[in-house]
C-alpha positions as CSV (number, residue, x, y, z in Angstrom):
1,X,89.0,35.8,-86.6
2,X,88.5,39.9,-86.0
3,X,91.6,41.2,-84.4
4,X,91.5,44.6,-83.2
5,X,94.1,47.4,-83.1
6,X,93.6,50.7,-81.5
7,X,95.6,53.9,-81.4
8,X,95.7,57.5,-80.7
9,X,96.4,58.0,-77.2
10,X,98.4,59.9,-74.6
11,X,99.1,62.9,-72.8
12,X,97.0,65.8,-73.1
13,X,95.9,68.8,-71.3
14,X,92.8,69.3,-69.6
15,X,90.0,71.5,-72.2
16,X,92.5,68.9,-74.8
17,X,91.3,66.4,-77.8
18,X,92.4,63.1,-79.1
19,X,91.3,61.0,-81.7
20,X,91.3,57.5,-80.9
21,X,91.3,55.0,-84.0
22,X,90.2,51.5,-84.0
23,X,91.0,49.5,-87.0
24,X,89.7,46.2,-87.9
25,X,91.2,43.4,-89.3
26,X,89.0,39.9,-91.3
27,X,86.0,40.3,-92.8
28,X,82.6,41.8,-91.4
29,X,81.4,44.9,-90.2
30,X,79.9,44.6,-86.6
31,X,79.3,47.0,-83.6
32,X,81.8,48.5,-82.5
33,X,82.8,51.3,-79.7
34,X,85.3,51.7,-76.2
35,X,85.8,50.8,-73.2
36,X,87.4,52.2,-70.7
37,X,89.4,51.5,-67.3
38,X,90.7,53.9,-65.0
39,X,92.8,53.7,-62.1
40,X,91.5,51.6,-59.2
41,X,87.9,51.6,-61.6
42,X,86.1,49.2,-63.4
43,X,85.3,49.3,-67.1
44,X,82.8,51.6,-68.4
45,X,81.0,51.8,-71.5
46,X,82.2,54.8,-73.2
47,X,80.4,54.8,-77.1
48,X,79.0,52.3,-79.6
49,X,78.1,52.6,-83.1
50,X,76.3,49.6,-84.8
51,X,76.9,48.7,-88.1
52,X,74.3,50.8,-89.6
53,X,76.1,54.3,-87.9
54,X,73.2,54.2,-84.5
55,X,75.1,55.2,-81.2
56,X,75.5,55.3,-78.1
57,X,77.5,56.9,-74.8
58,X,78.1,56.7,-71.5
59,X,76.2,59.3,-69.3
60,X,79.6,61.1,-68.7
61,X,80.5,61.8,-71.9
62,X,77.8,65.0,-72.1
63,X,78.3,65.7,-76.0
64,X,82.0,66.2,-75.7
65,X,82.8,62.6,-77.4
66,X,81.6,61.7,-80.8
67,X,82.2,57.8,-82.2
68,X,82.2,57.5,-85.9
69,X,83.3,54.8,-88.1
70,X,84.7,54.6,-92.2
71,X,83.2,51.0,-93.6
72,X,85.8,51.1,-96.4
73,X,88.9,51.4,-93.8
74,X,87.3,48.8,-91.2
75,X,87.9,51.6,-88.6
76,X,86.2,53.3,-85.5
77,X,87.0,56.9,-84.0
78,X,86.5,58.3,-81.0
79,X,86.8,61.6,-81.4
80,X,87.3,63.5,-77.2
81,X,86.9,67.1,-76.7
82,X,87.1,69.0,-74.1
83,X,88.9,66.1,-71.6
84,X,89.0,66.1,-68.2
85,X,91.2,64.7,-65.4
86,X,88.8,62.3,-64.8
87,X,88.8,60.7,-68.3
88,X,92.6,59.4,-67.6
89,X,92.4,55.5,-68.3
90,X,93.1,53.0,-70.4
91,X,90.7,53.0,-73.3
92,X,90.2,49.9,-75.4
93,X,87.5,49.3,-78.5
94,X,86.1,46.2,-79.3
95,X,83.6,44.5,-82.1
96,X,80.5,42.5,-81.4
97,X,80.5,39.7,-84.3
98,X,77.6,37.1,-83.6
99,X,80.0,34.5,-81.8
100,X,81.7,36.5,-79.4
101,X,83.2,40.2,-78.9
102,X,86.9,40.8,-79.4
103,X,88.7,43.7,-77.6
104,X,91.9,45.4,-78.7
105,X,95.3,45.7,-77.1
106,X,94.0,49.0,-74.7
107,X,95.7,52.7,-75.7
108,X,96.5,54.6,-73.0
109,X,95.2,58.7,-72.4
110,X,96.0,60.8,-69.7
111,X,94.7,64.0,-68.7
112,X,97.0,65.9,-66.9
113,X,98.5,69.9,-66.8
């Protein structure tokens, strides 16, 4: 059983940063990375990292997010510079063990002046 928690969100003003964390609970270390929902939008990958550190990002993200992860802490970050308006959802990370993936509980960030 991987259960998933994720933090680091909320208000922040446009040019801002935040850090989102994704720690993982059991045993394993699996790809990993965010989602993301806005309002009135579906889900879009944001950035994965497989277990061995390769990653990937949404064509949005234009070098202003990195996703890293500490094996020893079971935990992902999402490091966001530079946000926009537009990046205002409800982010959530999830892991890709063989079976199935698992999501965390969503963290909320909001771009707004």
């Amino acid at each position: 059983q991987v259960q998933l928690v994720g933090s680091g969100g909320g208000l922040v003003q446009p040019g801002g940063s935040l850090r989102l964390s994704c720690l993982q609970s059991g045993r394993g270390q699996y790809a990993m990375g965010w989602y993301r929902q806005g309002p009135g939008k579906q889900r879009e990958m944001v950035a994965t990292i497989a277990s061995g550190g390769i990653t990937s990002y949404g064509d949005f993200v234009k070098g202003r997010f990195t996703i890293s992860r500490d094996n020893a802490k079971n935990t992902v970050y999402l490091q966001m510079n530079s946000l926009k308006p537009e990046d205002t959802a409800v982010y959530y990370c999830f892991a890709d063990p063989p079976v199935r993936r698992y999501w965390g509980q969503g963290t909320q960030v909001t771009v707004s002046s």
